[in-house]
Residue, then its C-alpha position, 0 to 999 in steps of 0.5 A: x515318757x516315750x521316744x529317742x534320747x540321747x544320753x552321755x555315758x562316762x566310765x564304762x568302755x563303750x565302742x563306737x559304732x561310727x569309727x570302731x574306737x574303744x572310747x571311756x565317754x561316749x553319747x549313746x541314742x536310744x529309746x525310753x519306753x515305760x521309763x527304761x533307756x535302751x540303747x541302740x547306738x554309740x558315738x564317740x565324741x568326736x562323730x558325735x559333734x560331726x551328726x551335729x554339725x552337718x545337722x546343723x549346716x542341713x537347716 
């Protein structure tokens, strides 16, 4: 299985990458190649439903 993903991440400090916040859950994009995630970006929740919402308005 291979290609982007996104996944939930609780527990761990995370950092935004949209706003900069520290947050404790956030969704992170990444890659899974040969079974293995590797991240590539963090959102919070909160940046995370605005991709989402203006995802969903573009259609």
């Amino acid at each position: 299985m291979t290609g982007p993903v996104w996944r939930r991440e609780r527990g761990e400090a995370k950092i935004c990458d949209e706003c900069l916040r520290e947050v404790e859950s956030a969704y992170v994009e990444g890659t899974v190649t040969d079974n293995e995630f590797a991240d590539r970006r963090v959102l919070c929740e909160d940046c995370y439903r605005a991709k989402i919402a203006f995802i969903a308005r573009a259609d």
